[in-house]
C-alpha positions as CSV (number, residue, x, y, z in Angstrom):
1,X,-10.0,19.6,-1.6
2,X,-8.5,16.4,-3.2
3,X,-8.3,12.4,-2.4
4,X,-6.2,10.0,-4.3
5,X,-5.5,6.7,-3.8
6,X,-4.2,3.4,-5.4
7,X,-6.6,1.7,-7.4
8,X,-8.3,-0.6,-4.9
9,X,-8.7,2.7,-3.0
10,X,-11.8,4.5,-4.9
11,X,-14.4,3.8,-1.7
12,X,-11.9,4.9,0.2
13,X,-11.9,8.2,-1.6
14,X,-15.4,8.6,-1.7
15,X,-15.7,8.2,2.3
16,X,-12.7,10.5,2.6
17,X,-14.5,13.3,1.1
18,X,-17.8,12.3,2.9
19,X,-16.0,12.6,6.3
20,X,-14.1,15.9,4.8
21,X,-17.3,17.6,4.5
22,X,-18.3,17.1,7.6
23,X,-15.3,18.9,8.9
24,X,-13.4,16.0,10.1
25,X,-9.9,16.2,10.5
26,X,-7.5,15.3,6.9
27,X,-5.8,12.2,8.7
28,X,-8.8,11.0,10.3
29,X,-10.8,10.9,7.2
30,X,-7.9,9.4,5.4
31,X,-7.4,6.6,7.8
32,X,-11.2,5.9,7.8
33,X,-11.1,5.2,4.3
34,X,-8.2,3.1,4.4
35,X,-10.0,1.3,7.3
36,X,-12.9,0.4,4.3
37,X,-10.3,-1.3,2.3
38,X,-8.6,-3.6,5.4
39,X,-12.3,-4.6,6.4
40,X,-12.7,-6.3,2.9
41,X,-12.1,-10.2,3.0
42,X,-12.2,-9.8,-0.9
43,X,-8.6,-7.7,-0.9
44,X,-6.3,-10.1,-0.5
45,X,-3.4,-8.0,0.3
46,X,-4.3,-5.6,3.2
47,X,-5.9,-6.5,6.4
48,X,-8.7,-9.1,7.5
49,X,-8.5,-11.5,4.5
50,X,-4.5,-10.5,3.6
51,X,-2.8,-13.7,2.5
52,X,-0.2,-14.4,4.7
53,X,3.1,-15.2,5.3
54,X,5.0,-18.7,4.1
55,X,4.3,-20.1,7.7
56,X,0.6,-19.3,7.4
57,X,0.6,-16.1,10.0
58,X,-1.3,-12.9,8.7
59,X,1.0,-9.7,10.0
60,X,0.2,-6.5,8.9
61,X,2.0,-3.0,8.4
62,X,0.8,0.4,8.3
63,X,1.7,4.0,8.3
64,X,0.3,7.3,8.6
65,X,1.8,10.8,8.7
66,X,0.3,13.6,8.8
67,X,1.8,17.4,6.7
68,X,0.6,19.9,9.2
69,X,2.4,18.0,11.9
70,X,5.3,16.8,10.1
71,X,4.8,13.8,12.3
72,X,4.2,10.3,11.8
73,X,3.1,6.3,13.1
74,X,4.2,2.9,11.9
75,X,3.7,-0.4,12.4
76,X,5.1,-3.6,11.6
77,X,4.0,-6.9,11.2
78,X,1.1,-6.5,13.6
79,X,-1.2,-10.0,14.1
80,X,-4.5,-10.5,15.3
81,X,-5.7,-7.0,14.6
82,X,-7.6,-5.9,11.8
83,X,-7.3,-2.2,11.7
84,X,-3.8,-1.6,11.7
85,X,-3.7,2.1,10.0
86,X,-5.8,2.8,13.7
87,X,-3.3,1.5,15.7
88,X,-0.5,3.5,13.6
89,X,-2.9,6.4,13.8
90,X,-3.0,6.4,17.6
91,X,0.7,5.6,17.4
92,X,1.1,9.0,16.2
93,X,-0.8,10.8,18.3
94,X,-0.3,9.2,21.8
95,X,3.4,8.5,21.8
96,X,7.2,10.0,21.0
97,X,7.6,6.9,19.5
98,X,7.4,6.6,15.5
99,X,7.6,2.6,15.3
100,X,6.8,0.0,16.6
101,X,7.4,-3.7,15.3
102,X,6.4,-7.3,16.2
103,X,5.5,-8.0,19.6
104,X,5.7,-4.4,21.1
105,X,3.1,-3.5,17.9
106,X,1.1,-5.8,19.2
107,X,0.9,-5.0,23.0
108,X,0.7,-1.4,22.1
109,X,-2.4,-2.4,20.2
110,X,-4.3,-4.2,23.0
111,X,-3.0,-2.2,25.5
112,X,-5.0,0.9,23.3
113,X,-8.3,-1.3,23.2
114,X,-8.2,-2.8,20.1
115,X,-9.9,-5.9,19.5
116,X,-7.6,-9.1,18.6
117,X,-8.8,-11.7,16.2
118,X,-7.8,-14.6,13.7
119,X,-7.3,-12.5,10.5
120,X,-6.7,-15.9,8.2
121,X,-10.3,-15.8,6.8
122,X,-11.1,-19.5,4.8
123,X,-10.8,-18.5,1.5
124,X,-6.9,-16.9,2.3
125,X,-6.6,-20.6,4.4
126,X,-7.3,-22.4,1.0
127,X,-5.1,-20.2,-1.3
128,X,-1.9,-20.7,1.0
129,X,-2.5,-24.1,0.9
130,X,-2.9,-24.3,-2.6
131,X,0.2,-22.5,-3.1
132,X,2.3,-25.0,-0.9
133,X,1.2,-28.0,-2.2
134,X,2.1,-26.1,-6.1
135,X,5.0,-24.4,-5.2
136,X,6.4,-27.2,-2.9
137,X,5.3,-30.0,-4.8
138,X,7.4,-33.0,-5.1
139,X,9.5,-31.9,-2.3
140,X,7.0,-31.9,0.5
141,X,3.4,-31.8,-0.9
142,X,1.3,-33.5,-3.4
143,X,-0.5,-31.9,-6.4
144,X,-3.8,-30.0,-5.5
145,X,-6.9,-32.3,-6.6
146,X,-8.8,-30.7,-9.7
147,X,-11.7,-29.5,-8.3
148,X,-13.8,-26.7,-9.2
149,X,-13.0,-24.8,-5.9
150,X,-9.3,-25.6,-7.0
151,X,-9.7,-24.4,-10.2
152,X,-11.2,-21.3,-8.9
153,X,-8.9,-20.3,-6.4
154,X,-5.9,-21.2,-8.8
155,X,-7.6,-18.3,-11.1
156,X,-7.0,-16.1,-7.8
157,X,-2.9,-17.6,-7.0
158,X,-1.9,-17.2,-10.7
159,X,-3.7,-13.4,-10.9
160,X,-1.8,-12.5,-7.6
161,X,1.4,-14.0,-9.0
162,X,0.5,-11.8,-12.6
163,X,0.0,-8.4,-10.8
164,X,1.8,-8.5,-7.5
165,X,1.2,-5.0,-6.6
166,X,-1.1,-5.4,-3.4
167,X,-1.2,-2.9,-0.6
168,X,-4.2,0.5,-0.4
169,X,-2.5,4.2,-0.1
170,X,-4.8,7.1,0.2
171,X,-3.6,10.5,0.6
172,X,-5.4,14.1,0.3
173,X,-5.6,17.5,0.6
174,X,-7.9,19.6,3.0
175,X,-9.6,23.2,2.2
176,X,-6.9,24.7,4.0
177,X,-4.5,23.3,1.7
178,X,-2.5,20.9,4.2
179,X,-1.7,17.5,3.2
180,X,-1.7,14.0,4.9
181,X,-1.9,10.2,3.7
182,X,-1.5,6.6,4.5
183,X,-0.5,3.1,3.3
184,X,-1.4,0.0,5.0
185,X,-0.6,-3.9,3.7
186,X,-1.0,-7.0,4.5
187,X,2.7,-7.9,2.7
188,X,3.5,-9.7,0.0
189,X,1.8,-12.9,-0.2
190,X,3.7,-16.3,1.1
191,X,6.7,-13.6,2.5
192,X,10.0,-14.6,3.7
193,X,8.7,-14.6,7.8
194,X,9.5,-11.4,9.2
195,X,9.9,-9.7,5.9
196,X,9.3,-6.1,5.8
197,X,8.3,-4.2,2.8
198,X,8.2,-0.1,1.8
199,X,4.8,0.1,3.2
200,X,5.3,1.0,6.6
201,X,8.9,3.0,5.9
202,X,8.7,6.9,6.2
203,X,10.5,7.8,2.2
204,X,9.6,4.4,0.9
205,X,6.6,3.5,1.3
206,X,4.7,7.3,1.8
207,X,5.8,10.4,2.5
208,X,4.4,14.2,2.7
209,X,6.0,17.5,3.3
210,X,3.2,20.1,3.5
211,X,4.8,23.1,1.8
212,X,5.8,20.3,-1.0
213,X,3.5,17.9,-1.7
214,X,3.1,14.1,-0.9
215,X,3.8,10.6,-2.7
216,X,2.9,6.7,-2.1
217,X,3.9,3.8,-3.7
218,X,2.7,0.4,-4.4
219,X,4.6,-2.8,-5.8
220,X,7.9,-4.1,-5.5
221,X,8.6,-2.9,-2.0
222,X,12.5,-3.5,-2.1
223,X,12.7,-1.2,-5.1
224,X,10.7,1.5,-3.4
225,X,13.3,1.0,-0.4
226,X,16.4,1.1,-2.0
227,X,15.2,4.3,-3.8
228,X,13.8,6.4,-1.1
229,X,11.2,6.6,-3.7
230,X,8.2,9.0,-2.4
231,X,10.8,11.1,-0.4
232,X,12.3,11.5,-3.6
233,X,9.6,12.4,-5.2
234,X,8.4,15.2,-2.7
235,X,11.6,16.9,-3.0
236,X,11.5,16.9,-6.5
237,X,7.9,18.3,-6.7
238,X,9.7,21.0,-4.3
239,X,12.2,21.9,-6.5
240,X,9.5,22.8,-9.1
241,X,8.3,19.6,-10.4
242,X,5.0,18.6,-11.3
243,X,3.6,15.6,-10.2
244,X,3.8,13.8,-13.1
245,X,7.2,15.1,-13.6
246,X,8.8,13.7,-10.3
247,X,7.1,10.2,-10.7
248,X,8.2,10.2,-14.0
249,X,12.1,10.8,-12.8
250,X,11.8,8.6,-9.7
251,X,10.8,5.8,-11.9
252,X,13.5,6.0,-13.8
253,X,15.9,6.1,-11.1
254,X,14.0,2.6,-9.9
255,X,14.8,1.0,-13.8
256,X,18.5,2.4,-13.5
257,X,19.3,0.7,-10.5
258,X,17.7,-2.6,-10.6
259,X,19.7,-5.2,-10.1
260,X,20.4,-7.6,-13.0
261,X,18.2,-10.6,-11.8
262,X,15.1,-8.7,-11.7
263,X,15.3,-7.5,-15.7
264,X,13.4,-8.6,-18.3
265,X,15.2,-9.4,-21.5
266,X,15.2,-6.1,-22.9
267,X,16.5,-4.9,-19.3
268,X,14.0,-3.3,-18.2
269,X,12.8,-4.2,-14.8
270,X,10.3,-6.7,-14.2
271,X,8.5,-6.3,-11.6
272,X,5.9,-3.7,-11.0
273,X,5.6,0.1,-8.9
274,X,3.1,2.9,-9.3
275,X,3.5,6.4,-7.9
276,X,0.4,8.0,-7.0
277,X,1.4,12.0,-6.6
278,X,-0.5,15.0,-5.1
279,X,0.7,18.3,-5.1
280,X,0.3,21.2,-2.4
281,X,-1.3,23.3,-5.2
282,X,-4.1,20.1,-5.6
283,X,-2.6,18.4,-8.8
284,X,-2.1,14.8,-8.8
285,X,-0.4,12.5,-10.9
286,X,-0.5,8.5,-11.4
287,X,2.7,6.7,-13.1
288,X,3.7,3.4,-12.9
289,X,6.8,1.2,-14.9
290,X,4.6,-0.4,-17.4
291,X,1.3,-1.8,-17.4
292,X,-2.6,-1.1,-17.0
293,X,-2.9,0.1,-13.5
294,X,-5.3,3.1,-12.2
295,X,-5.1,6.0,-9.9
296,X,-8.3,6.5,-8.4
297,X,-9.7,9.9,-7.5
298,X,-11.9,12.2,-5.5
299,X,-12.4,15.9,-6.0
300,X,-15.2,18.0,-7.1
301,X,-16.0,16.8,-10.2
302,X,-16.7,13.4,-8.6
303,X,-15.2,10.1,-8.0
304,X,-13.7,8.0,-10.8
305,X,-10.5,5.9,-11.6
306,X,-8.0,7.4,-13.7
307,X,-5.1,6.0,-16.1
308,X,-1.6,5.7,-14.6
309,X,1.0,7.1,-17.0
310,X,3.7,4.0,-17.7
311,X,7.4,4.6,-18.2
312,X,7.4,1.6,-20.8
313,X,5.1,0.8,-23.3
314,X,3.2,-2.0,-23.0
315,X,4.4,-5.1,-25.2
């Protein structure tokens, strides 16, 4: 019995494996942990308190699938509703549908009882704000007074703008050996409206096969999309694989086919994607394409957060 998880995603795993041993069903426990992360106004990039879009709308996207099933929910940009893995969760299991988008996300969500509510806490208000009247100045906008709050909340824009990898996955691995995980986001912050990531994309953004093994990915969503990246990197654990392996091969699939303008000067690519990897036999794997970043981890020799192994060396 195994939970991983992206780095923001370590109470997650420990509620995972709470619920686990109480006998509670893989994706259910999964998605209850995710539901930790999207009820923290402190995580800035997945549910209540997600930064929002350039036009100031908060729209979230989730998926779930499930291995024993083989079967899957998504949904995209979703607004006014907090716990959007929930809503991909019942998704799954109450329709033949696999997707739902936009509006029809939405009305499947009330219509299912969930609550609706303004998901642009304060503090997100202020940081979109502050990044329109930076980003846009001159144009629109004048300089931000320098305040304290200001300079506080500019500590927050520029860290976000540093390591734009948002979004919480959490996948795992039951006693009886089947698999199952999830990925939910609130986006990349200030998006394109109507832009959709990896996140909610069966391949891209998550993927399991439960005789294989299963994969998520955080970071440059585009990347992950073009790439097919955690399909890939199922298949390749089925061919024989390990975890570490795969990632390791996916990655560098990612660098080879990035597109000129997102290269650093030694063309590499440059912006950021982590892999976290579990495999059916229990063995896990975090890699990412260069930086500090941390898988984080559940099992029986406790909960703790774990280096992820980069394809480049730091500078």
């Amino acid at each position: 019995m195994k939970l991983i998880a992206s780095h923001n995603g370590l109470e997650a795993t420990r509620l995972g494996w709470e619920q686990l041993q109480s006998k509670t069903e893989l994706i259910e426990a999964i998605v209850a942990g995710v539901t930790v992360i999207e009820d923290d106004p402190n995580e800035f990039t997945v549910g209540y308190g997600g930064l929002p879009d350039e036009q100031g709308q908060v729209t979230l996207d989730a998926a779930v699938m499930d291995g024993r099933s083989h079967r899957g929910g998504s949904i995209i940009g979703l607004r006014d509703v907090r716990h959007v893995a929930q809503v991909a969760l019942r998704l799954m299991r109450e329709s033949r549908r696999v997707m739902l988008q936009g509006e029809g996300a939405f009305q499947f969500a009330t219509a299912s009882g969930f609550q609706t509510e303004n998901l642009l806490t304060e503090k997100a208000r202020k940081i979109w704000r502050l990044w329109k009247r930076i980003y846009q100045a001159n144009s629109e906008w004048l300089p931000p007074a320098q305040t304290e709050e200001n300079e506080e909340l500019l500590k927050i824009l520029h860290e976000l703008y540093r390591h734009p990898a948002g979004t919480v996955h959490v996948a795992g691995r039951n006693p009886e050996g089947d698999l199952a995980c999830c990925t939910s986001t609130s986006g990349h912050c200030f998006k394109t409206k109507g832009r959709v990531g990896d996140t909610p994309v069966f391949g891209a953004g998550l993927y399991v096969d439960n005789q294989y093994g299963t994969c998520g990915s955080i970071g440059h969503g585009e990347s992950n999309l073009l790439n097919c990246s955690s399909f890939h990197a199922v298949q390749l654990m089925g061919q024989g694989m390990s975890p570490r392996d795969a990632g390791m091969a996916v990655l560098e699939q990612a660098a080879r086919n990035a597109p000129p303008f997102e290269l650093d000067a030694l063309g590499r690519p440059n912006f950021a994607l982590q892999l976290f990897l579990l495999a059916k036999d229990g063995t896990h794997a975090g890699v990412c394409l260069r930086g500090d970043w941390k898988i984080a981890v559940t099992d029986e020799n406790g909960s703790r957060l774990e280096q992820c192994e980069p394809l480049f060396p730091a500078d």
